[in-house]
C-alpha positions in Angstrom: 32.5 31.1 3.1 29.8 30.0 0.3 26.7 29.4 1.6 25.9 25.2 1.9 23.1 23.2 0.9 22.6 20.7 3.2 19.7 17.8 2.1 18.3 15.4 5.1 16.4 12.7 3.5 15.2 9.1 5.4 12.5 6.7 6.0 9.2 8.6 8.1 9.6 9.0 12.0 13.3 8.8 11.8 14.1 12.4 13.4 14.9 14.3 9.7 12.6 17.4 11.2 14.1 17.7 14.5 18.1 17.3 13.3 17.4 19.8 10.5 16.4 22.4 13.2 19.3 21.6 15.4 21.2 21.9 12.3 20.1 25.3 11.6 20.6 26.8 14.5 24.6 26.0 14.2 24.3 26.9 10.7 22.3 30.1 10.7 20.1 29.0 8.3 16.7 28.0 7.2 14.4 25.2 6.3 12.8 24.1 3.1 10.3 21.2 3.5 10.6 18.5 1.0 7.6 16.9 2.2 5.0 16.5 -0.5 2.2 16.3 2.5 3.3 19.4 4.8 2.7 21.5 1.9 -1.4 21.5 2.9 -2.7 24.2 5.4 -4.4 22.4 8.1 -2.9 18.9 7.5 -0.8 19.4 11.0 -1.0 16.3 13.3 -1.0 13.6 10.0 2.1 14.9 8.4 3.9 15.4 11.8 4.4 18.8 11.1 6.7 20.9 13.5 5.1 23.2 15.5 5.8 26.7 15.8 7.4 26.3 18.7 9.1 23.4 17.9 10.4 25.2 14.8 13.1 27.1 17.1 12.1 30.6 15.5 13.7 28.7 12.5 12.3 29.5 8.9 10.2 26.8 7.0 9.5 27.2 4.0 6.9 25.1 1.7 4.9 24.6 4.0 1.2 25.2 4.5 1.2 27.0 1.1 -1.6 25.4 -0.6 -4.9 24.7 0.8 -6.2 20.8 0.8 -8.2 21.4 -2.0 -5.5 21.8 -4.5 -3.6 19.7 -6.3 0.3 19.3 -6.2 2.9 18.4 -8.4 6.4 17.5 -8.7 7.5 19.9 -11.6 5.9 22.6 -9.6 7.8 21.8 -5.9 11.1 22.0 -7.7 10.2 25.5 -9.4 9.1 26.9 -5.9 11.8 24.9 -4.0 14.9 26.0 -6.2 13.5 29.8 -6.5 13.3 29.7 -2.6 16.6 28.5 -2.5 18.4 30.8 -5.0 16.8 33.4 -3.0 18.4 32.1 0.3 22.0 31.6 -1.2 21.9 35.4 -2.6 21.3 36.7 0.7 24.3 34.6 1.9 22.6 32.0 4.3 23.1 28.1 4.9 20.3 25.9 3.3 18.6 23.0 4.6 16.1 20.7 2.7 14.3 18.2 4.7 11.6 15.6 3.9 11.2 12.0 2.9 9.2 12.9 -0.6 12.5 10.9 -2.6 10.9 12.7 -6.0 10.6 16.2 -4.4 14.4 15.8 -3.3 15.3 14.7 -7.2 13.5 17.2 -8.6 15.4 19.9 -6.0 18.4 18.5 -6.5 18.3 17.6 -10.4 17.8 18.3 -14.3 14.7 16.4 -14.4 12.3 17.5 -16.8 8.8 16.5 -17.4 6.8 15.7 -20.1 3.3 17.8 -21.0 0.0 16.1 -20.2 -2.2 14.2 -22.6 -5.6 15.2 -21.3 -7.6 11.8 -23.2 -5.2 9.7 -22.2 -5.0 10.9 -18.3 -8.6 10.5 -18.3 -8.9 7.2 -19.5 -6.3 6.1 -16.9 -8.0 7.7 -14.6 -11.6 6.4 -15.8 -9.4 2.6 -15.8 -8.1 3.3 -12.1 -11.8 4.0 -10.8 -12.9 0.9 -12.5 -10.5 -2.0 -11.8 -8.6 -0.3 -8.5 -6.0 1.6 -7.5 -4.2 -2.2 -6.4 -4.8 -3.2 -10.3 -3.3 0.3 -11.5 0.1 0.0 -9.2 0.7 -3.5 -10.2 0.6 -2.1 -14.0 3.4 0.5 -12.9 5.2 -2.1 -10.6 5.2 -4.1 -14.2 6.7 -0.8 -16.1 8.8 1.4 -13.8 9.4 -0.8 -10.8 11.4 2.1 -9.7 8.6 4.1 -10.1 6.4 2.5 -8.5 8.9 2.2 -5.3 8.7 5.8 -5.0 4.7 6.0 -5.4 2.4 4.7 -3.0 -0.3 2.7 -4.2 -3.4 5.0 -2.4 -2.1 7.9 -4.6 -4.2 7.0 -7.6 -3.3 10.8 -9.2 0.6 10.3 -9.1 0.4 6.5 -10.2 -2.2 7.4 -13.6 0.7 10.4 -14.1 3.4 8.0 -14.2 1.8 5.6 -16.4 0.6 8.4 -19.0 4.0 9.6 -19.3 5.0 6.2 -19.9 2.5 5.9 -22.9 3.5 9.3 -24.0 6.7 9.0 -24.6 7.3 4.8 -24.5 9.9 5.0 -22.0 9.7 4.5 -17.9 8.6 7.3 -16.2 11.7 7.4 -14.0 13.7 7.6 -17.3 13.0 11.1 -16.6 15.7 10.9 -13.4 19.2 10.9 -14.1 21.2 8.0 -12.6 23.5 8.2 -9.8 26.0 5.7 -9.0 29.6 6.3 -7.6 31.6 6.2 -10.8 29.2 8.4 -12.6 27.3 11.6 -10.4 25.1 13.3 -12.7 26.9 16.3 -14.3 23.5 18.6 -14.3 23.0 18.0 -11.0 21.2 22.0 -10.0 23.3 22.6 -6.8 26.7 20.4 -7.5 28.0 21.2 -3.8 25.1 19.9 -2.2 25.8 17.5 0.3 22.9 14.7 1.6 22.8 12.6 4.7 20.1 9.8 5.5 19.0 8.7 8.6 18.7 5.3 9.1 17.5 2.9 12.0 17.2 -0.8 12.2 13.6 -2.0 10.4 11.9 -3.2 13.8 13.2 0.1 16.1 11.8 1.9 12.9 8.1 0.1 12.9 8.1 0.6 16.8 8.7 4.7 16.4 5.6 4.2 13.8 3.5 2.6 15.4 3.7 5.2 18.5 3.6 7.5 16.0 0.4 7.1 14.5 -0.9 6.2 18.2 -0.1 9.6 19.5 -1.4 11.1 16.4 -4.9 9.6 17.1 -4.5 10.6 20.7 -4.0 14.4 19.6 -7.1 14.5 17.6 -5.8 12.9 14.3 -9.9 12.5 13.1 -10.9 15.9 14.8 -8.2 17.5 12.4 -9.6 15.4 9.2 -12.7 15.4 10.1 -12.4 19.6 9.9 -10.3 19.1 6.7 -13.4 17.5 5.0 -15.2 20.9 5.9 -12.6 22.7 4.3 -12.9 20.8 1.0 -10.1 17.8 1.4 -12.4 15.6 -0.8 -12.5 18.3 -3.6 -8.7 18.0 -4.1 -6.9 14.8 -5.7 -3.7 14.9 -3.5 -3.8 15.8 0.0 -7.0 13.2 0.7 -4.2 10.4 -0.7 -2.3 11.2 2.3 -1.4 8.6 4.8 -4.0 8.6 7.8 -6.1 10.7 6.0 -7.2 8.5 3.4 -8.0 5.7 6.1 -9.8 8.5 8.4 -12.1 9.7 5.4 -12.8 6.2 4.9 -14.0 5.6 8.8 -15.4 8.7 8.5 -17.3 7.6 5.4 -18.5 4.0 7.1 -16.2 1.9 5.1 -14.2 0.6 7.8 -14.0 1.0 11.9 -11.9 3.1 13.4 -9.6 0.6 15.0 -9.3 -0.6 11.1 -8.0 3.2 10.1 -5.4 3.2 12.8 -4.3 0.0 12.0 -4.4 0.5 8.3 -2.7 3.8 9.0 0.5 1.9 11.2 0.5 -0.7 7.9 0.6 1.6 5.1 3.2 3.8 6.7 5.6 0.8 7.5 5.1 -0.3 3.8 6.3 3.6 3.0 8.8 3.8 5.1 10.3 0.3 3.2 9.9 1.9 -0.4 11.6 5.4 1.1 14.9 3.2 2.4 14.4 1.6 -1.4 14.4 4.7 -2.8 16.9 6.8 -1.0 18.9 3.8 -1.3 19.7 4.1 -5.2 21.7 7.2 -4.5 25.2 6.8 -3.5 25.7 10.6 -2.9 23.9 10.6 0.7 26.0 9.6 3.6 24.2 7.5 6.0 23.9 8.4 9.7 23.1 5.4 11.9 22.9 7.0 15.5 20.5 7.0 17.2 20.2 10.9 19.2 19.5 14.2 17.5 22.9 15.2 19.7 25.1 12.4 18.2 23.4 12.8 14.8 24.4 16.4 14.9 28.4 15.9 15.8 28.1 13.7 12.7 26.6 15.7 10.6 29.1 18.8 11.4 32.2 17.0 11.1 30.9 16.0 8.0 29.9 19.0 6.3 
């Protein structure tokens, strides 16, 4: 048989990590992370990274590849994703991308294709963004690419002054770039046409419950003892990975701009928000089939009998 590629996408803490391992062990095959966060050494208990023993002696791949003082970017996740992938179809095993990153999984999945920078005009956003606020800057894009602005969290400064350069360079939304996908009309240059996705969904107050716990079990394994040694390693010389949810909100109780309690709090409100714009995002595509149950086991029978 051809070897599958099998795409889990869904809102955060709704079990894609967990399911994608089961998954792979019926399958035989191995991981790549689609998780925009996960691809930063060190940025373990935040992300809700698997550990190595959780990972089943399954291969991951894209993760901890960069450390959390460089910078990321879409174009260059879906050159290392797809040349990962080619490589695992040639030696004949199943596929699995998992991760809630909705641009990563477009880029995987599709022709997108993305303009060059425009050094003055990047800066002068960026000058802009520093001066009127990174709330000011994603109302801009909100007013431009709503889309765009679904998929791009407001904290991440970086990603939001990209989307609105692009959309001065070349006059057109940013998401223009993304080719539509309804069910009359699947995009023909989709890069892996047998591809088959599958959400995870959950009702919205189960969903803020699992969050909450979440981030409180995050703090109780050391969530600011694991930021706190990320600032050592440079996380504030980097423009991405200090953006990250929790992070941002530790380095700023770390920094004396708001309480601890504040930074968890923060942390649970942001990621609820995120988890809203994922299920917004995710929603637009009528290629995934939805999954509604609730355990990995039940998810799994579905899954199978699907694929």
């Amino acid at each position: 048989m051809e070897p599958k590629v099998i795409v889990i996408v869904g809102a955060t803490a709704t079990g894609k990590s967990e399911l994608a391992v089961e998954l792979a062990k019926i399958l035989h095959g191995e991981i790549i992370s689609a998780d925009s966060m996960q691809l930063y050494k060190g940025m373990d208990i935040g992300t809700a990274k698997l550990t190595t023993a959780e990972r089943s002696d399954i291969a991951h791949h894209l993760i901890d590849i960069l450390e959390v003082s460089e910078d990321s970017s879409v174009a260059e996740y879906q050159s290392r994703s797809r040349e990962k992938c080619d490589q695992l179809l040639a030696q004949g095993k199943n596929v699995i991308v998992v991760g809630g990153t909705g641009l990563y999984i477009k880029a995987f999945l599709d022709e997108l294709h993305f303009p060059d920078t425009d050094p003055e005009i990047r800066a002068k956003l960026l000058a802009e963004g520093l001066q009127i606020g990174e709330d000011a800057m994603h109302q801009r894009l909100s007013a431009l690419d709503p889309a765009a602005a679904l998929a791009i969290p407001k904290e991440n400064l970086r990603r939001v002054v990209r989307a609105l350069e692009v959309i001065e360079i070349t006059g057109k939304p940013f998401t223009a770039n993304l080719p539509r996908v309804d069910s009359k009309d699947l995009p023909v240059s989709v890069r892996y046409p047998g591809a088959q996705q599958f959400g995870l969904v959950m009702d919205r107050s189960n969903l803020q419950e699992r969050i909450d716990l979440r981030v409180d079990r995050m703090w109780s394994a050391g969530f600011v003892a694991e930021v706190e040694e990320l600032i050592k390693l440079g996380i504030l010389a980097g423009k991405t990975a200090q953006r990250a949810l929790g992070y941002a909100q530790i380095i700023k109780f770390l920094e004396g701009k708001m309480s601890e309690d504040e930074a968890r709090e923060e942390t649970k409100r942001a990621s609820r928000q995120y988890a809203r714009r994922q299920e917004t995002w995710f929603s637009r595509d009528s290629r995934i089939q939805w999954i509604n149950q609730r355990s990995t086991q039940d998810r799994l029978a579905t899954l199978i009998s699907a694929i």
